[in-house]
C-alpha positions as CSV (number, residue, x, y, z in Angstrom):
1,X,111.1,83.3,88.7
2,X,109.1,84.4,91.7
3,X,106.9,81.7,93.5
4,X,104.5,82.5,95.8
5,X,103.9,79.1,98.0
6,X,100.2,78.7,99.0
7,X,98.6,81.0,96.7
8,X,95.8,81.6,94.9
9,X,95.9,85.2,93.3
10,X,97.5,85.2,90.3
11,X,100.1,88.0,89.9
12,X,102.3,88.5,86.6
13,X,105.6,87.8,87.0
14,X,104.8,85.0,90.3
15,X,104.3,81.3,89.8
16,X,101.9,79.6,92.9
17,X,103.0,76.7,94.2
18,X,100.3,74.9,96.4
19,X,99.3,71.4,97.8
20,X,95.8,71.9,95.6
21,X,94.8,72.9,92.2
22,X,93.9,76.2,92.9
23,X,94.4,78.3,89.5
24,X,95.2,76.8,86.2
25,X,98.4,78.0,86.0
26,X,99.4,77.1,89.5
27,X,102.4,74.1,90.2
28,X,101.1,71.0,92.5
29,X,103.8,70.7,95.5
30,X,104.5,71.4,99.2
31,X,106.2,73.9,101.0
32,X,108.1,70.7,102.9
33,X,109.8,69.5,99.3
34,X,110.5,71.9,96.8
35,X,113.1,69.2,95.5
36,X,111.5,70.1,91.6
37,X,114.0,73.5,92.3
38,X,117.2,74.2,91.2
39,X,119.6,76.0,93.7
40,X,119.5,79.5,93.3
41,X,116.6,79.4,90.3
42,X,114.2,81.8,92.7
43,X,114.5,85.6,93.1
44,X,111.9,86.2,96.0
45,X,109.8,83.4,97.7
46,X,106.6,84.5,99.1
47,X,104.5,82.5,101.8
48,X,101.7,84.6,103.9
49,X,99.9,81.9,106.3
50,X,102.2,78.7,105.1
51,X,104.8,78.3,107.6
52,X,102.4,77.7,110.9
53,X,101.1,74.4,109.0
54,X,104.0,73.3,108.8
55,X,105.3,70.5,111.5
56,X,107.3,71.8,114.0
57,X,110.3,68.6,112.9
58,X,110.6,70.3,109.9
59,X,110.6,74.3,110.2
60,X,114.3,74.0,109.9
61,X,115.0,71.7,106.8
62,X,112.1,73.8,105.2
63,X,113.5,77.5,105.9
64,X,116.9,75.8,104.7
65,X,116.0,74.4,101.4
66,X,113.5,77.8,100.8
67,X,117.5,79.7,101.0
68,X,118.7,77.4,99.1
69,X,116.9,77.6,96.0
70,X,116.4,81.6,96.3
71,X,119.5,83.5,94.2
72,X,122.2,85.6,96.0
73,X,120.5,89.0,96.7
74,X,116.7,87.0,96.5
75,X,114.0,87.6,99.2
76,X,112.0,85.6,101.3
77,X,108.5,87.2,102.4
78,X,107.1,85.4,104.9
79,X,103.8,86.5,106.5
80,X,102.8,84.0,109.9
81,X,100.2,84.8,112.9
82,X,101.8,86.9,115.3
83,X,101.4,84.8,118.6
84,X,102.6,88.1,120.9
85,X,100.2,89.9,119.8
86,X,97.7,87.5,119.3
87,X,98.3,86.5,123.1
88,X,97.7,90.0,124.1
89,X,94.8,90.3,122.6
90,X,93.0,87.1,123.7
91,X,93.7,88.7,127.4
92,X,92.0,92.1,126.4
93,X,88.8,92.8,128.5
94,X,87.0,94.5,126.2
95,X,87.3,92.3,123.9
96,X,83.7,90.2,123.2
97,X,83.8,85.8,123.8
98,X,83.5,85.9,119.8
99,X,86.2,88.4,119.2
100,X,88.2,85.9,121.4
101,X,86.9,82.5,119.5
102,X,88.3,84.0,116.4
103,X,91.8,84.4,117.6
104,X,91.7,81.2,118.8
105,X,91.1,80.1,115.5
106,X,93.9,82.0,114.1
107,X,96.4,80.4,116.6
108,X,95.6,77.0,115.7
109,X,93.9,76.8,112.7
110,X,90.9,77.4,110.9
111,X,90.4,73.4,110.8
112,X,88.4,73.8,107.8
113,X,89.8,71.2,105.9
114,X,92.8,68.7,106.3
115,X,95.7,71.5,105.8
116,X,94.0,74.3,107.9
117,X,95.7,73.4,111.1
118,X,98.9,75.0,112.6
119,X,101.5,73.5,114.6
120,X,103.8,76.4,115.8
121,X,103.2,79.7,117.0
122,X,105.7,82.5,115.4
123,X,107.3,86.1,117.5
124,X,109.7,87.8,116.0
125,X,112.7,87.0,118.1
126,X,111.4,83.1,117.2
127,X,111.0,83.8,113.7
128,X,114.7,86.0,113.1
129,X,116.1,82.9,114.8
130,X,115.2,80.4,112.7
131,X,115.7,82.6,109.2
132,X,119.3,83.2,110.6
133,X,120.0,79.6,111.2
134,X,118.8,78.7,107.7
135,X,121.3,81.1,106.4
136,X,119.7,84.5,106.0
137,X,122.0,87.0,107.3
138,X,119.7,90.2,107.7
139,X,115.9,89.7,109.1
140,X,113.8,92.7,108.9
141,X,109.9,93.1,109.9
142,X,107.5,95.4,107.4
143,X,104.1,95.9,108.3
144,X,103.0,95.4,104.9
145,X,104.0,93.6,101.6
146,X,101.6,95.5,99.5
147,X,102.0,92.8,96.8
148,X,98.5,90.4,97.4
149,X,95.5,91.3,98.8
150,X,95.4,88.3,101.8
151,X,96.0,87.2,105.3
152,X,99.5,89.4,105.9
153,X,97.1,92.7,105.8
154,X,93.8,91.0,108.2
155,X,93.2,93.0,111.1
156,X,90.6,91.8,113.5
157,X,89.3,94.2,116.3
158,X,91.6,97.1,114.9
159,X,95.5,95.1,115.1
160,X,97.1,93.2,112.7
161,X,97.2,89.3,113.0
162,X,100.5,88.8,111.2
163,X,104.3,88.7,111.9
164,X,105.2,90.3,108.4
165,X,109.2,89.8,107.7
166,X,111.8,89.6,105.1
167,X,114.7,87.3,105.1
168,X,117.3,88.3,103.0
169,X,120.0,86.1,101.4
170,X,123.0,88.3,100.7
């Protein structure tokens, strides 16, 4: 099995896990309790935008149980906002007050609706530290997935938006 936590694309081959009925083959859960999972029953884990809602308490228990139920060899994709360069561009000149309210809202959250708010901000020395201490030996950043079409390949003003990496569990 391959889950895809937070989706909404249906793929073949991925089950969607997600905190609202958003397909009808999707699974009802939460990215903080995948308890319904066997250890080692998931080949790749993919999450593009999930992490960042997720409290700040419970990153750790979170990236530990995602490990535990991926197999030996499995994958976790993991797409977040990349605050670095996120940060840099909110302190671009050129950029216009709008172009800057926009970032802002990808820093913190949409706030669209009760789950569209972030509580941590991701770099990629952040993020590799906190995959390793779950367990995953090698981290690596991509630029791309090329697997959905969502928030891991948004650009605004010409950059990317997203820390794109892979934690692998050897």
């Amino acid at each position: 099995m391959k889950l895809h936590i937070g989706g909404e694309e249906e793929k073949d081959g991925w089950t969607i896990l997600n905190t609202q009925k958003k397909t009808e083959n999707n699974i009802i859960g939460d990215i903080c309790d995948l308890s319904q999972f066997n250890d080692e029953s998931i080949e790749e884990v993919y999450a593009s935008h999930i992490l960042e809602h997720v409290r700040n308490s419970d990153i750790g228990d979170v990236l530990k149980n995602i490990f535990r139920i991926l197999k030996t060899g499995g994958r976790f994709l993991i797409s977040v906002p990349d605050l670095e360069i996120l940060s840099k561009a909110i302190l671009d000149p050129n950029l216009s007050v709008q172009n800057k309210y926009e970032i802002t809202r990808i820093i913190y959250g949409g706030q669209t609706d009760d789950y569209d708010y972030h509580y941590f901000g991701f770099t990629q020395s952040i993020m590799s530290a906190l995959l390793k201490n779950a367990g995953f030996i090698k981290v690596e950043k991509v630029e791309k997935f090329n697997i959905f079409k969502d928030t891991s390949e948004h650009e605004i003003c010409g950059f990317p938006i997203s820390l794109n990496a892979i934690g692998h569990k050897e």
